[in-house]
N, C-alpha and C positions, 0 to 999 in steps of 0.2 A: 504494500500500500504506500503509496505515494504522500510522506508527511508534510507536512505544510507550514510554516512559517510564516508570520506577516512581512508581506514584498516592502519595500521601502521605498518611500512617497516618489522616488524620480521614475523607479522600475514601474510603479502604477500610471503614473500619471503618462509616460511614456507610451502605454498600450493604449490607457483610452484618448489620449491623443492620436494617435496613430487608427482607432477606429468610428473617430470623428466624424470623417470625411466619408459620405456614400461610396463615392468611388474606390477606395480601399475596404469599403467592407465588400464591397461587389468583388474585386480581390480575392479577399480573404474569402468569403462565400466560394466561389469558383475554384482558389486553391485545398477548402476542406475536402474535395472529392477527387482530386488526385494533381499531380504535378504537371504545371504548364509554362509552355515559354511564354516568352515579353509580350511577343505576336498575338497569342491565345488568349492573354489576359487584356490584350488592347479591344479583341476584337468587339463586345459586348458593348464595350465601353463609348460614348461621343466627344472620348478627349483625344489630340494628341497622344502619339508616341511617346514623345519628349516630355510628357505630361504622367505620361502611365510610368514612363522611366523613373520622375519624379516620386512619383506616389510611393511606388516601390521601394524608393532609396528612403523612406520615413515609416515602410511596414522593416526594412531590414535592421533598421535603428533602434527600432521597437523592442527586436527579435524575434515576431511574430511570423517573419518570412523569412527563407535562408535562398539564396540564388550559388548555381555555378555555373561557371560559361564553359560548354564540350563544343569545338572549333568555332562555328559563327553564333552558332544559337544558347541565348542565356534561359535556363530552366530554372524554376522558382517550385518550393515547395514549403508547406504552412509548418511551422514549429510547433506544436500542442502548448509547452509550458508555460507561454505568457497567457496563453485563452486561459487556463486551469485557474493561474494565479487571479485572473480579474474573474474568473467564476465563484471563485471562492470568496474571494473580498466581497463581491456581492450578494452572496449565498449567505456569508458571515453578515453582513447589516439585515437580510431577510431573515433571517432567526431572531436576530435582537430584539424587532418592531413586531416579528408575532409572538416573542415572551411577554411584550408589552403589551399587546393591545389583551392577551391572553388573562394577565393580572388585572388589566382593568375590565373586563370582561367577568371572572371572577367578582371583582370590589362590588361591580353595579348588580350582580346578581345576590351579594348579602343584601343590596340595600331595599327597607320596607318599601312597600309599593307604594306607600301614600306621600314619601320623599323622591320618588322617580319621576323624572321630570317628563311631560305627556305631551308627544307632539299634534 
């Protein structure tokens, strides 16, 4: 099992900056189902080449994308570990707000009826 540590604020803020932008999640989307070149990931896309090149160069900063070039053509393919880490950070605040809403869900159900406020 894959343990988990809290990422540190640059390594977060890094990912979801990087899945910010439509365009890089359309990326990312199309690289979770297998490995594509520069070409493959432009075609879907209405931006620039030079544009998609871009993008890429701020999913591989992220490290959510890994690239390597075999003779003319550059192949990209998705990292899992930065998705897990913002799945978790977010998984981790969605537990917190339903222990909370769960306690106060509880409180309001001690309280007598004729103190419950009636909409």
């Amino acid at each position: 099992m894959l343990e988990y540590a809290e990422p540190d604020s640059a390594e977060l803020d890094s990912v979801f900056h990087a899945l910010a932008d439509p365009s890089r999640r359309a990326m990312v989307d199309q690289l979770s189902r297998g490995t594509a070149s520069v070409s493959q990931l432009a075609g879907p896309l209405s931006i620039s080449l030079a544009a998609v090149v871009q993008h890429l160069h701020v999913l591989e900063q992220s490290g959510l994308v890994r690239s390597q070039k075999l003779g003319r053509v550059r192949t990209c393919a998705i990292q899992p570990t930065p998705l897990r880490v913002a799945e978790q950070w977010a998984a981790d605040r969605r537990a917190a707000w339903e222990h909370h809403l769960d306690r106060l869900g509880d409180y309001l159900a001690q309280q007598p009826p004729d103190q419950r406020r009636k909409h």
